[in-house]
PyMOL Python script that loads the backbone (N, CA, C, O; Angstrom):
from pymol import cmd

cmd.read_pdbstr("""\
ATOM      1  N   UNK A   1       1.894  14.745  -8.058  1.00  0.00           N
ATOM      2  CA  UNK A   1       2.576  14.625  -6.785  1.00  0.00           C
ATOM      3  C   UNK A   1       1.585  14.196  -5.706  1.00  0.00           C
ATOM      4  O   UNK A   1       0.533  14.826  -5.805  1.00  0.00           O
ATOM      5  N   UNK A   2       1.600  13.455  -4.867  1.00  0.00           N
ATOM      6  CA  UNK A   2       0.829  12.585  -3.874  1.00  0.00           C
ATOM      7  C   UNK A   2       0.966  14.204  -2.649  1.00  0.00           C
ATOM      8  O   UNK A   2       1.800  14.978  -2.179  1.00  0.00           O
ATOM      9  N   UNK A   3      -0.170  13.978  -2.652  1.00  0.00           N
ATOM     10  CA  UNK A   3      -0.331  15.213  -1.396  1.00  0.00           C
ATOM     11  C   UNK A   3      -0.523  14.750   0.014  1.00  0.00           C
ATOM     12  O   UNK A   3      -0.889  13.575   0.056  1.00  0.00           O
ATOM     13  N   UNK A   4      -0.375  15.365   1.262  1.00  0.00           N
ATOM     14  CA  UNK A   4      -0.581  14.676   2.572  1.00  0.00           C
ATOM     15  C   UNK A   4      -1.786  13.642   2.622  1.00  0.00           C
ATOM     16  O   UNK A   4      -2.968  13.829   2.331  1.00  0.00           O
ATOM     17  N   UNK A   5      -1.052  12.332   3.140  1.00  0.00           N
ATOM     18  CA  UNK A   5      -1.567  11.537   3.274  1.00  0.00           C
ATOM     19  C   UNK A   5      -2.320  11.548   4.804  1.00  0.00           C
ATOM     20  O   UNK A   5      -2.070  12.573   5.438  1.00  0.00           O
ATOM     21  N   UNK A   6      -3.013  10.776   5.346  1.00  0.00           N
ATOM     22  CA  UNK A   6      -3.356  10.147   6.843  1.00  0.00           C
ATOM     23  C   UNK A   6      -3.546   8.874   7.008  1.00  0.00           C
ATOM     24  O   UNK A   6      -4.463   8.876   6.187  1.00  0.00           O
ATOM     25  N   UNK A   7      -3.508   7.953   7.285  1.00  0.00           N
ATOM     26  CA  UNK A   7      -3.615   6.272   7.425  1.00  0.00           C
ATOM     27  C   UNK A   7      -4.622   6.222   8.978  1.00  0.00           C
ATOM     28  O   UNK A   7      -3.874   6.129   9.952  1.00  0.00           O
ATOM     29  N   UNK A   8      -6.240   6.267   9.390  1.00  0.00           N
ATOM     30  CA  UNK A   8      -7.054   6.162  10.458  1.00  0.00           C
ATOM     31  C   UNK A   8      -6.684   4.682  10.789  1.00  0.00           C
ATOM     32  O   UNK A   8      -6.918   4.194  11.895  1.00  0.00           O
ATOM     33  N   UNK A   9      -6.179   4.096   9.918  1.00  0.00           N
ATOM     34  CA  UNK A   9      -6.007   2.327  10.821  1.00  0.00           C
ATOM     35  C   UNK A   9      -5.018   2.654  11.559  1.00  0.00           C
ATOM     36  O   UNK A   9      -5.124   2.533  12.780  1.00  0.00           O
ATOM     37  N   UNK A  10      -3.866   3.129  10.988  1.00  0.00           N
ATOM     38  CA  UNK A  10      -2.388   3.166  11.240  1.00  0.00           C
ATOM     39  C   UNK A  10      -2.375   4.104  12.253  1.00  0.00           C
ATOM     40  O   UNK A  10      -1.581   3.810  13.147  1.00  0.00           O
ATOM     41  N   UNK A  11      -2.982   5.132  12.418  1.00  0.00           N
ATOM     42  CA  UNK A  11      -3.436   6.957  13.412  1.00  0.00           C
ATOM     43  C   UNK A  11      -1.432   7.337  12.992  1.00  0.00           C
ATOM     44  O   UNK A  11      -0.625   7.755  13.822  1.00  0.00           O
ATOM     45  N   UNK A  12      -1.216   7.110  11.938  1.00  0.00           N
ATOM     46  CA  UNK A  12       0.083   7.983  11.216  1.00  0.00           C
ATOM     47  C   UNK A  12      -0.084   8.341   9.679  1.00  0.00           C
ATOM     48  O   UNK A  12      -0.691   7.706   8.817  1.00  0.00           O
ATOM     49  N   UNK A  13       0.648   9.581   9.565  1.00  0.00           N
ATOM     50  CA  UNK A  13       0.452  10.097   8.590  1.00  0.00           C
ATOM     51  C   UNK A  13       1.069   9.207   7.486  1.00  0.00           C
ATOM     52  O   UNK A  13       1.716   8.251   7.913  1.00  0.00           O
ATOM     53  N   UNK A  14       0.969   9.376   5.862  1.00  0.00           N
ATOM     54  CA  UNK A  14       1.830   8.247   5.375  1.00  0.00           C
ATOM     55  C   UNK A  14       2.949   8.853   4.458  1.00  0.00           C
ATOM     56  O   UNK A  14       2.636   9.921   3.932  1.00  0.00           O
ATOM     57  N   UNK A  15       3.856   8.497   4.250  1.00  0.00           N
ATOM     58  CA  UNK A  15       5.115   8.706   3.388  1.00  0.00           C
ATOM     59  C   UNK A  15       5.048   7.545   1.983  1.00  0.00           C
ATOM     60  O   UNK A  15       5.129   6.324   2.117  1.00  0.00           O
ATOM     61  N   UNK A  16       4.888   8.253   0.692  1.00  0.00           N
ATOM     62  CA  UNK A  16       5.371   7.255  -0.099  1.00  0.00           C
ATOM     63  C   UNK A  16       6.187   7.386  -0.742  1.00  0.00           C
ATOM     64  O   UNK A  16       6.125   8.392  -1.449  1.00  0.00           O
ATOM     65  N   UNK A  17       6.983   6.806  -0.842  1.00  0.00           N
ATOM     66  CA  UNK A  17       8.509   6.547  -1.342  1.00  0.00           C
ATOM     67  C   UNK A  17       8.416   7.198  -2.917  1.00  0.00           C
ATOM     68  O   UNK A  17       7.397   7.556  -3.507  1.00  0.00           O
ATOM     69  N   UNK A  18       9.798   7.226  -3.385  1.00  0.00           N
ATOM     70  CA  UNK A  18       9.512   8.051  -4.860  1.00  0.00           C
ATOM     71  C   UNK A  18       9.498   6.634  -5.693  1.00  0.00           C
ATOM     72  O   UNK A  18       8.859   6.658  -6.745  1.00  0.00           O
ATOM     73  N   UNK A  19      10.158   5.369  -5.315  1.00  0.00           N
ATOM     74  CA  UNK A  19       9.692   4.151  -5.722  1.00  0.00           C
ATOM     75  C   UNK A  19       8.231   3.908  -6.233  1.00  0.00           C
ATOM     76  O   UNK A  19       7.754   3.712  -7.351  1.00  0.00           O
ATOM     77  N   UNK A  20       7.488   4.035  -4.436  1.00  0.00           N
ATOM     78  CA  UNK A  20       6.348   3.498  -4.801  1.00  0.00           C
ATOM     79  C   UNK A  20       5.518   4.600  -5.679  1.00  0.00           C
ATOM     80  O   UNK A  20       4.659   4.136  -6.429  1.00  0.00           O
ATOM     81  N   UNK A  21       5.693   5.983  -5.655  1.00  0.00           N
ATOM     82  CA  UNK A  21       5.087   6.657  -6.218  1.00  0.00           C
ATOM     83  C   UNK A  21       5.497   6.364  -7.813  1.00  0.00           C
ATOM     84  O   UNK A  21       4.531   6.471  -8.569  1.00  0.00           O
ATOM     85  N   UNK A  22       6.764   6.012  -8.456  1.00  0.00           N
ATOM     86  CA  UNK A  22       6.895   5.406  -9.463  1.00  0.00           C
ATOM     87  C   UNK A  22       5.830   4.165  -9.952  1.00  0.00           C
ATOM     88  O   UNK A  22       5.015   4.245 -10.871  1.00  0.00           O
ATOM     89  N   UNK A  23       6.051   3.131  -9.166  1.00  0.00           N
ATOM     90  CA  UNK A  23       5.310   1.859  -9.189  1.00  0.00           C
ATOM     91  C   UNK A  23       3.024   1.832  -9.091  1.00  0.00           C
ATOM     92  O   UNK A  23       2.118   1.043  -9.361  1.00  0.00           O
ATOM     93  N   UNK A  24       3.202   3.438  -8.463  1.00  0.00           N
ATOM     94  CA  UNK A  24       1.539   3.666  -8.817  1.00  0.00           C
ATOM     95  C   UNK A  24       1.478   4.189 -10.170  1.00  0.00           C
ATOM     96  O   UNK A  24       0.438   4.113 -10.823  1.00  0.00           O
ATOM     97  N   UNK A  25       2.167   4.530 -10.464  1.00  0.00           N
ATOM     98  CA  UNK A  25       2.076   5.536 -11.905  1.00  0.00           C
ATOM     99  C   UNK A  25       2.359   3.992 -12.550  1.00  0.00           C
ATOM    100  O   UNK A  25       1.594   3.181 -12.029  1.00  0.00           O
ATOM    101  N   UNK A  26       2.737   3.737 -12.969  1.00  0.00           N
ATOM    102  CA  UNK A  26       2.765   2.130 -13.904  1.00  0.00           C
ATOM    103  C   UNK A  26       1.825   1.486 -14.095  1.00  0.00           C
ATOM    104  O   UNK A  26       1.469   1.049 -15.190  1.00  0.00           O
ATOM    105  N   UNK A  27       1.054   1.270 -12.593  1.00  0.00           N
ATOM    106  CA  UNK A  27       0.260   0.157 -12.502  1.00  0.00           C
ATOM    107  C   UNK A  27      -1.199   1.305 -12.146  1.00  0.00           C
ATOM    108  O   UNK A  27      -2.088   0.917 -11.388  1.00  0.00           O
ATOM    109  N   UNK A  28      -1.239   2.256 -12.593  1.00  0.00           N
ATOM    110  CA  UNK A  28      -2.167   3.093 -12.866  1.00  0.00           C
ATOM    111  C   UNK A  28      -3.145   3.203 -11.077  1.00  0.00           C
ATOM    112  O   UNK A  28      -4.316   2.858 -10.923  1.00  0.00           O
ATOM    113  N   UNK A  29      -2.591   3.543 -10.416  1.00  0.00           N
ATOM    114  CA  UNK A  29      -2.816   2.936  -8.613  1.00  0.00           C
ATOM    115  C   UNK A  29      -2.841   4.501  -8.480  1.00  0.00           C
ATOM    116  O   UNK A  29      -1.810   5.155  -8.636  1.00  0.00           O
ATOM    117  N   UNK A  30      -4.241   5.173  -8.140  1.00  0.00           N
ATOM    118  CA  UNK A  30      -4.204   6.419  -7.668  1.00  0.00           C
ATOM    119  C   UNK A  30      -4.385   6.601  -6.509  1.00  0.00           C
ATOM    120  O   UNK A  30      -5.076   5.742  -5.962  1.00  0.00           O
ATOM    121  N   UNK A  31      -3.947   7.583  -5.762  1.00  0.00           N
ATOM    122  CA  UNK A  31      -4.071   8.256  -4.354  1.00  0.00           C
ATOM    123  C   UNK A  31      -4.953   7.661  -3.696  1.00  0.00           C
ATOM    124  O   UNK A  31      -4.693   7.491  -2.504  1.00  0.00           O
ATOM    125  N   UNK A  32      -5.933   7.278  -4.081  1.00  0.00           N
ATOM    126  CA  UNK A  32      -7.353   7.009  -3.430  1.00  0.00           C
ATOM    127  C   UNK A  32      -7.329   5.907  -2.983  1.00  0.00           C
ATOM    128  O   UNK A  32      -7.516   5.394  -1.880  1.00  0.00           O
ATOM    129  N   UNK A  33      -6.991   5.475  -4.292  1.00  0.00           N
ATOM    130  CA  UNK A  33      -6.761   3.472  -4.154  1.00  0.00           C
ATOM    131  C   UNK A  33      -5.942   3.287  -3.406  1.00  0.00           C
ATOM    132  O   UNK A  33      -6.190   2.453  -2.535  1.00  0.00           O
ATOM    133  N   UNK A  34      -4.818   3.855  -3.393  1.00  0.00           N
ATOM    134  CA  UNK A  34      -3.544   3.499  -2.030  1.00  0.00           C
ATOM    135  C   UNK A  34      -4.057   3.911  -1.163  1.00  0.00           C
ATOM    136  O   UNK A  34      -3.437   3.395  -0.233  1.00  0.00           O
ATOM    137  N   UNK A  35      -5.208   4.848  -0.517  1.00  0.00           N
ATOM    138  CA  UNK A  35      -5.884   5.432   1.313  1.00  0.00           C
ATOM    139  C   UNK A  35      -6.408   3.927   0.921  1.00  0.00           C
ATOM    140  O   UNK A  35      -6.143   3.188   1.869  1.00  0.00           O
ATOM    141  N   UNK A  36      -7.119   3.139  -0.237  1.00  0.00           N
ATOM    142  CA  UNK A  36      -8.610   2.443   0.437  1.00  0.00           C
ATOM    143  C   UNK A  36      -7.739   1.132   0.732  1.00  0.00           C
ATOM    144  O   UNK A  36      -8.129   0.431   1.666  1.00  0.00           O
ATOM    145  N   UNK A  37      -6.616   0.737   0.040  1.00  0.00           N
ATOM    146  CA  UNK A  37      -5.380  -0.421   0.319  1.00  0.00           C
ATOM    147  C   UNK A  37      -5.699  -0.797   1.686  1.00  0.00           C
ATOM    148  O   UNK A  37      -6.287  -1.637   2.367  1.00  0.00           O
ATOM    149  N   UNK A  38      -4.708   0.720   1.746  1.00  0.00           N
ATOM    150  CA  UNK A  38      -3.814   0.954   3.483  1.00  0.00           C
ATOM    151  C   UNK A  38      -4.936   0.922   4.265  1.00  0.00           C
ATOM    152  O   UNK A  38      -4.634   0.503   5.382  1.00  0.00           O
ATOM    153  N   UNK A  39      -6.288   1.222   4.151  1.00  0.00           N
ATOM    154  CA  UNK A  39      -7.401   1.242   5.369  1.00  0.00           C
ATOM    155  C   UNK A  39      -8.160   0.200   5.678  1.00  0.00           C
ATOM    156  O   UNK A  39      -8.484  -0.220   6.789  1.00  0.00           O
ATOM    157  N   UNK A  40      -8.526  -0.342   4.191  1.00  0.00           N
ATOM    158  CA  UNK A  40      -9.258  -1.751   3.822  1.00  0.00           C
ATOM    159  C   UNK A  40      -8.361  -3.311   3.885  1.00  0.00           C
ATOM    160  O   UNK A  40      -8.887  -4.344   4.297  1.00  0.00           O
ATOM    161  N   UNK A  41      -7.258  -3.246   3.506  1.00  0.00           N
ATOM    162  CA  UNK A  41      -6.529  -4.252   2.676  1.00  0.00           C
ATOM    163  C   UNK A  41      -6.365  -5.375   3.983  1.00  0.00           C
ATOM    164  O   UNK A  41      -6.478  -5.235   5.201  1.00  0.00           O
ATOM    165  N   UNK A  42      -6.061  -6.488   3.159  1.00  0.00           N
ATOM    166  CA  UNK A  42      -5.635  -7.473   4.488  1.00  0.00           C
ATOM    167  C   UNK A  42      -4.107  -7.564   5.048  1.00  0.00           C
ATOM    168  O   UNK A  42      -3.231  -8.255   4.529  1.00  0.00           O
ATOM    169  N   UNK A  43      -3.973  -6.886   5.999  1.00  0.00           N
ATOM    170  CA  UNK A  43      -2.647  -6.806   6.638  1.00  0.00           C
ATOM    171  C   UNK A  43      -1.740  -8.243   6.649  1.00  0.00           C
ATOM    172  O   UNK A  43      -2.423  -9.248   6.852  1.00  0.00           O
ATOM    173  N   UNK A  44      -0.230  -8.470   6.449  1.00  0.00           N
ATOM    174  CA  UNK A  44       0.117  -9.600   7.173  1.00  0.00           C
ATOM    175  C   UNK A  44       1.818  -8.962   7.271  1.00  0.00           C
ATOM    176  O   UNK A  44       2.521  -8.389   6.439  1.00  0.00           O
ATOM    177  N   UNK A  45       2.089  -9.445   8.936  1.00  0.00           N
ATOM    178  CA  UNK A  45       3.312  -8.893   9.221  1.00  0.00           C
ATOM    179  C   UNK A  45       4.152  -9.715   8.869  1.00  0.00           C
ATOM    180  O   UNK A  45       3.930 -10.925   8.842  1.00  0.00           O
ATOM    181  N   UNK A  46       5.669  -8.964   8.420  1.00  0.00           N
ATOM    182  CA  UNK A  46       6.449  -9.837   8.488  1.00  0.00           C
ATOM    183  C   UNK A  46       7.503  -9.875   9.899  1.00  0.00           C
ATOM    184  O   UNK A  46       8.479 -10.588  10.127  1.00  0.00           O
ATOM    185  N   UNK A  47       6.974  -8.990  10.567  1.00  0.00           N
ATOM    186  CA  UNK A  47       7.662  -8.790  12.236  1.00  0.00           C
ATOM    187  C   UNK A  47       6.904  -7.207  12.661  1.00  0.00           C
ATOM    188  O   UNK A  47       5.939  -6.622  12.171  1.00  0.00           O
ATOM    189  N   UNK A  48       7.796  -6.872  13.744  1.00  0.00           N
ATOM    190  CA  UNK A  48       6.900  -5.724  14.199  1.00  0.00           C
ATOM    191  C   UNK A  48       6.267  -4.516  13.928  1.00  0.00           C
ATOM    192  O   UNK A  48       5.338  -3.863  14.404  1.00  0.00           O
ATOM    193  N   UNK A  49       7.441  -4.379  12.578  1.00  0.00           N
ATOM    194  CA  UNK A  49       7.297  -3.209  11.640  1.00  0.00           C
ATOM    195  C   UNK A  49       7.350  -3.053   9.972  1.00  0.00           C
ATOM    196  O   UNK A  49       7.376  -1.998   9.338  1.00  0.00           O
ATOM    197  N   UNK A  50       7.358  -4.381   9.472  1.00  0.00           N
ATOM    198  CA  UNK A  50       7.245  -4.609   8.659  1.00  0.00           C
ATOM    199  C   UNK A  50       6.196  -5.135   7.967  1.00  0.00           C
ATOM    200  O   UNK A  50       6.115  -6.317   8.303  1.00  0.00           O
ATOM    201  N   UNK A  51       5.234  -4.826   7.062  1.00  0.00           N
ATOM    202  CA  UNK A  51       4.003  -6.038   6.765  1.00  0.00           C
ATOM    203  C   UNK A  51       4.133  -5.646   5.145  1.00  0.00           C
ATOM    204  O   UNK A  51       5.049  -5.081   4.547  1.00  0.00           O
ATOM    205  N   UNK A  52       2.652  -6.252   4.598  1.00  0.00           N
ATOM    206  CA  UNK A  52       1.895  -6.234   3.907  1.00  0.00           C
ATOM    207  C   UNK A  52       0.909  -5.973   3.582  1.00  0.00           C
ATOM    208  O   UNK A  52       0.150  -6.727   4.191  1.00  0.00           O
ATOM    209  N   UNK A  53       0.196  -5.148   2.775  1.00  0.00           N
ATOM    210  CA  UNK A  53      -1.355  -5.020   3.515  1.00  0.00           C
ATOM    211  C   UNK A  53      -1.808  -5.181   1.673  1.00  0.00           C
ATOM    212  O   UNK A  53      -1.148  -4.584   0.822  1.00  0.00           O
ATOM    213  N   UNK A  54      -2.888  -5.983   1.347  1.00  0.00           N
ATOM    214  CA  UNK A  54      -3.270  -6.627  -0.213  1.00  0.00           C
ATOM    215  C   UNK A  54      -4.646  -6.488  -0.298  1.00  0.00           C
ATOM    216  O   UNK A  54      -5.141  -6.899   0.751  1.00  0.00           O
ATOM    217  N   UNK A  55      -5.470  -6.098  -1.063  1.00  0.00           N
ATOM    218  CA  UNK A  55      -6.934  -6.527  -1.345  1.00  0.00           C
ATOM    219  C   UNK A  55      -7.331  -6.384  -3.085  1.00  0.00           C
ATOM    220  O   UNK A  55      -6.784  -5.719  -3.964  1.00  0.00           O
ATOM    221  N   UNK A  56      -8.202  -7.065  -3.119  1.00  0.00           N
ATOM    222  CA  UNK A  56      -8.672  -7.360  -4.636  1.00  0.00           C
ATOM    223  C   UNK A  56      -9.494  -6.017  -4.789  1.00  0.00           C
ATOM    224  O   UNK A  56     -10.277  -5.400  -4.068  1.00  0.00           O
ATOM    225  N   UNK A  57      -8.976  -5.848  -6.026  1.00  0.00           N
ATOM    226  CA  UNK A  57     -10.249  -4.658  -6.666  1.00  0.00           C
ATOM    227  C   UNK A  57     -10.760  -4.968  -7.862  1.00  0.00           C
ATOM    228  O   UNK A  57     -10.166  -5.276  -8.895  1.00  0.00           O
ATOM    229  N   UNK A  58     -12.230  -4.835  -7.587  1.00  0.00           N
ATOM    230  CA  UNK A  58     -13.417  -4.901  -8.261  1.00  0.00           C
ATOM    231  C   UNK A  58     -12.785  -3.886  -9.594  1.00  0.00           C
ATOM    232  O   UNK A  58     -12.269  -2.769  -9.559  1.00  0.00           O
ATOM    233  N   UNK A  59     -13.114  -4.924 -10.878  1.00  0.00           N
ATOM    234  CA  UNK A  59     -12.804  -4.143 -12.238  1.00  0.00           C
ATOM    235  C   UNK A  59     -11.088  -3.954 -12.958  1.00  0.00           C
ATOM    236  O   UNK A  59     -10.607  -3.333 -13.905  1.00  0.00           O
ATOM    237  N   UNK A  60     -10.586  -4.854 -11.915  1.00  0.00           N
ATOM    238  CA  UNK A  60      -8.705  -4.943 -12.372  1.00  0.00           C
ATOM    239  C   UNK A  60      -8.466  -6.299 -12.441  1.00  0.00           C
ATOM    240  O   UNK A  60      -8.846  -7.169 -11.658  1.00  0.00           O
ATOM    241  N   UNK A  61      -7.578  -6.445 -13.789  1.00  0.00           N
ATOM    242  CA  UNK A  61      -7.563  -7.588 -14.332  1.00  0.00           C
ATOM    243  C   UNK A  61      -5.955  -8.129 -13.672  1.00  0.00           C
ATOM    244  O   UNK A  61      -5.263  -9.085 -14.021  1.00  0.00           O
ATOM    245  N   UNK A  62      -5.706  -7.022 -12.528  1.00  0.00           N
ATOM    246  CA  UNK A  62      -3.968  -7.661 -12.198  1.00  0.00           C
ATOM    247  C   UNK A  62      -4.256  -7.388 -10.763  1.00  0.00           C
ATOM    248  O   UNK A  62      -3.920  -6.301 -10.292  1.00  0.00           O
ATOM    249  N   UNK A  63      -5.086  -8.640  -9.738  1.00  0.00           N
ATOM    250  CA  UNK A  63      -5.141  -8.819  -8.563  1.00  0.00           C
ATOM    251  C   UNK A  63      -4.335  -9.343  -8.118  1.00  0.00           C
ATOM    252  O   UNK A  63      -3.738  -9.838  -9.074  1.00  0.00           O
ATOM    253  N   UNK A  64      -3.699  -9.690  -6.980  1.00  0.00           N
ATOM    254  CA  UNK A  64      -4.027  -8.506  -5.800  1.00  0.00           C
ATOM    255  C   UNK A  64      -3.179  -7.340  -5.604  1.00  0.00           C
ATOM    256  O   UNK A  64      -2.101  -7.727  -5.154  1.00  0.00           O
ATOM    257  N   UNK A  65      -3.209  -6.006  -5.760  1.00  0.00           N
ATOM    258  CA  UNK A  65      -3.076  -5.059  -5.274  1.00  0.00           C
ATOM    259  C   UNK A  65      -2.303  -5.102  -3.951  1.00  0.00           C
ATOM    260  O   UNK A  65      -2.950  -5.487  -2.977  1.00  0.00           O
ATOM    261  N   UNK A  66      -0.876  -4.728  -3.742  1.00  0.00           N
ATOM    262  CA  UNK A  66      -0.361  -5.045  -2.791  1.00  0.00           C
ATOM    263  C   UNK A  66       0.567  -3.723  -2.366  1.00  0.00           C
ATOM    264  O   UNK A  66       1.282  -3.269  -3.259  1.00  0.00           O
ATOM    265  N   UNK A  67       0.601  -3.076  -1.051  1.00  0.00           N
ATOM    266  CA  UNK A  67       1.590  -2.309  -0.932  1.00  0.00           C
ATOM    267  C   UNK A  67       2.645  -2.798   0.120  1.00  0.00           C
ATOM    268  O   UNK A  67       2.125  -3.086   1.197  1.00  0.00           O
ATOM    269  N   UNK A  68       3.882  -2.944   0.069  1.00  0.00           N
ATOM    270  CA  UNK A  68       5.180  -2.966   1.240  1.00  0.00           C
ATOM    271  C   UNK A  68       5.040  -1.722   2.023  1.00  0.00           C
ATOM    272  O   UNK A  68       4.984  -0.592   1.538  1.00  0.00           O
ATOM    273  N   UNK A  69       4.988  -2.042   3.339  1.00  0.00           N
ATOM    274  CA  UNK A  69       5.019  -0.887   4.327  1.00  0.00           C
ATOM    275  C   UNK A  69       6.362  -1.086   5.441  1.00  0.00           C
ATOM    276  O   UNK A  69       7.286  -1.894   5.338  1.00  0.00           O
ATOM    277  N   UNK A  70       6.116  -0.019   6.573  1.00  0.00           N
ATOM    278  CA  UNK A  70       6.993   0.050   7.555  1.00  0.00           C
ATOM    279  C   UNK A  70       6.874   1.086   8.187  1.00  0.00           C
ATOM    280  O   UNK A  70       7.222   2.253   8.004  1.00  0.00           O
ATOM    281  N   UNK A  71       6.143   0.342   9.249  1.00  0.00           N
ATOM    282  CA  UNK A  71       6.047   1.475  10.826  1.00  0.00           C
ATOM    283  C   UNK A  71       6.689   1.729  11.356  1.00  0.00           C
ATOM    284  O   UNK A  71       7.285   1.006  12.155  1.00  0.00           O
ATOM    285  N   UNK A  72       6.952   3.414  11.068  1.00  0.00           N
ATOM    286  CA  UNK A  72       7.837   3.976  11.632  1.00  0.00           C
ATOM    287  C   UNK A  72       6.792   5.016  12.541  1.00  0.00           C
ATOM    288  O   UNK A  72       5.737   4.550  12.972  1.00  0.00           O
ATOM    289  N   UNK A  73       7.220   6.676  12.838  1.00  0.00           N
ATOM    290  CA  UNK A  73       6.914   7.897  13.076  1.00  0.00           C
ATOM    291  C   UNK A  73       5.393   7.994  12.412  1.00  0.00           C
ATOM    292  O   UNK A  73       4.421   8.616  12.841  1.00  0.00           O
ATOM    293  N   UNK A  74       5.521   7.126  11.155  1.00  0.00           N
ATOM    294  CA  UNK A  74       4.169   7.589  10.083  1.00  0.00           C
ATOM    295  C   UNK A  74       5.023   6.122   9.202  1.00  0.00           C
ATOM    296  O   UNK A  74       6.090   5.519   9.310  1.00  0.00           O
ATOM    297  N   UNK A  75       3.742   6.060   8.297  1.00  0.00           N
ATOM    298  CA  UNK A  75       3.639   4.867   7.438  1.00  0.00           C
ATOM    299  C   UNK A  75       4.369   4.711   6.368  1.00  0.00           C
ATOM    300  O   UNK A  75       3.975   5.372   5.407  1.00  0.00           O
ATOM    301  N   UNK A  76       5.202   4.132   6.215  1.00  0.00           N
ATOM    302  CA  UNK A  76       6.378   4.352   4.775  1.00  0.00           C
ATOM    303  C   UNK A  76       5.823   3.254   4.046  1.00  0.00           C
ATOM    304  O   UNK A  76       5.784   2.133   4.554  1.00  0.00           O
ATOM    305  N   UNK A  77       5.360   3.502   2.813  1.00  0.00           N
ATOM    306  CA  UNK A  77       5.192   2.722   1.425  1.00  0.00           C
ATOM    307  C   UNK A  77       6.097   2.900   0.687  1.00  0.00           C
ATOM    308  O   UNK A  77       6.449   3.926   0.105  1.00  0.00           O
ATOM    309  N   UNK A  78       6.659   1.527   0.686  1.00  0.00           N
ATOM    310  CA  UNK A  78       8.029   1.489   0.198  1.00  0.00           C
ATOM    311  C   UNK A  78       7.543   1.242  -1.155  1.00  0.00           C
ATOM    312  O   UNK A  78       7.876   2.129  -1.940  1.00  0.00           O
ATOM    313  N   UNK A  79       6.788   0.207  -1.703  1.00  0.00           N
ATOM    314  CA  UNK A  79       6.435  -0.495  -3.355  1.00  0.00           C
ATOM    315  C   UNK A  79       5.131  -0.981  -3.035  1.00  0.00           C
ATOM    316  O   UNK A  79       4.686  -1.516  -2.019  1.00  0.00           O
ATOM    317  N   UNK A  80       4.365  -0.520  -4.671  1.00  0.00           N
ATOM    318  CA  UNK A  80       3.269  -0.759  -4.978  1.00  0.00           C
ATOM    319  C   UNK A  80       3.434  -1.897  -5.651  1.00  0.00           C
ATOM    320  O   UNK A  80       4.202  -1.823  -6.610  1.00  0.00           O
ATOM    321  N   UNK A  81       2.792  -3.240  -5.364  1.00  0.00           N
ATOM    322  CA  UNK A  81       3.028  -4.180  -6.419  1.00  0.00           C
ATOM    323  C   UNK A  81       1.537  -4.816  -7.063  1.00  0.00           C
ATOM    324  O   UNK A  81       0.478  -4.343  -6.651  1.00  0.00           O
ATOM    325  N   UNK A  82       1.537  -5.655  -7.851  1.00  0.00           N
ATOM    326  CA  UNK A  82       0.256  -6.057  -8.409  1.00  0.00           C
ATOM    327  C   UNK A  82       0.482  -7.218  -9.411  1.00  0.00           C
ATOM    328  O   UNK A  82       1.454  -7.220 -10.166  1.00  0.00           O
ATOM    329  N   UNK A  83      -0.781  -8.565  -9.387  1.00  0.00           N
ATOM    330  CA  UNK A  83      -0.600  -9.338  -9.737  1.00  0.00           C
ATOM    331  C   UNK A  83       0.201 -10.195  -8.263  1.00  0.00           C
ATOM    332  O   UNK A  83       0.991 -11.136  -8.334  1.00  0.00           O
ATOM    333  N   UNK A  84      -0.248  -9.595  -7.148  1.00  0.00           N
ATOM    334  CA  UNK A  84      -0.031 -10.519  -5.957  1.00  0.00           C
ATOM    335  C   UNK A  84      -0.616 -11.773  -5.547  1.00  0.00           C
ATOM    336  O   UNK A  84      -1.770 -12.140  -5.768  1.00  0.00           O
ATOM    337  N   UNK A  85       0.634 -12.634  -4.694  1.00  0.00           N
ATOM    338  CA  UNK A  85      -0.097 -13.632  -4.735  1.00  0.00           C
ATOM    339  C   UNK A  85       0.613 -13.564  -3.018  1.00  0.00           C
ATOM    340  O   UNK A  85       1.569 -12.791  -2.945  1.00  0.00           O
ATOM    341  N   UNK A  86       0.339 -14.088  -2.047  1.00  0.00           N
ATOM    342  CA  UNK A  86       0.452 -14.523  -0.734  1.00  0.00           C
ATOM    343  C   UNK A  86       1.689 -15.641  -0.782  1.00  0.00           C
ATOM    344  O   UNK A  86       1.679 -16.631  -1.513  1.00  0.00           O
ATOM    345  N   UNK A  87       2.478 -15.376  -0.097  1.00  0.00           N
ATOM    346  CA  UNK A  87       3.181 -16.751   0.389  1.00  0.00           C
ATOM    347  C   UNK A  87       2.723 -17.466   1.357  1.00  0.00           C
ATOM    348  O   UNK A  87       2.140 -16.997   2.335  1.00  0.00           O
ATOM    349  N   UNK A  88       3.003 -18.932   1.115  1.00  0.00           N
ATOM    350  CA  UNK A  88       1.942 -19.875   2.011  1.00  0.00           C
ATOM    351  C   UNK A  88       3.043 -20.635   3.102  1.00  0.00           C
ATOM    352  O   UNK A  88       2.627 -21.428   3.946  1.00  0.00           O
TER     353      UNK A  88
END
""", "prot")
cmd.dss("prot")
cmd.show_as("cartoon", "prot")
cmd.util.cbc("prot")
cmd.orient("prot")
C-alpha cells in the first residue's frame, strides 16, 4: 500500500489512484521512483491542471517512465505508463 506521499515541486501532498497504483505494480515502479518522477521528471501541460511529467531511468529497458497527473487540493496520479514517447 503506497503510504503518505509529499510532492516539494508541487508543495501538495500526492494521491495515487488505485489505477495507477495497479499500473506501478506491473511495470515494477516503486514508491520512490514515482517521488523521483514527480520531483525530477520533465513536466508538460496539457492546460492548467492537467500535465505530464516523464524522465528516463538509468538501467530500464522500457523508457520513458511517465506519470498522468492533475492539480487539484494535492497531486492526483491518475496512470503510470512506460515505454513513453512525447507527442510532437
Amino acid at each position: 500500500m503506497i503510504k503518505s506521499l509529499y510532492c516539494q515541486r508541487f508543495k501538495r501532498p500526492v494521491h495515487v489512484t488505485r489505477h495507477a497504483r495497479e499500473r506501478m505494480a506491473e511495470r515494477r515502479i516503486a514508491e520512490a521512483l514515482l517521488l523521483e518522477l514527480l520531483e525530477k521528471g520533465e513536466p508538460r501541460y496539457k492546460d492548467s491542471e492537467r500535465l505530464w511529467i516523464a524522465m528516463n531511468v538509468t538501467g530500464r529497458q522500457d523508457n520513458l517512465i511517465c506519470a498522468a497527473v492533475v492539480l487539484e487540493d494535492r497531486l492526483v496520479v491518475k496512470t503510470i505508463m512506460h515505454h513513453f514517447c512525447w507527442e510532437e
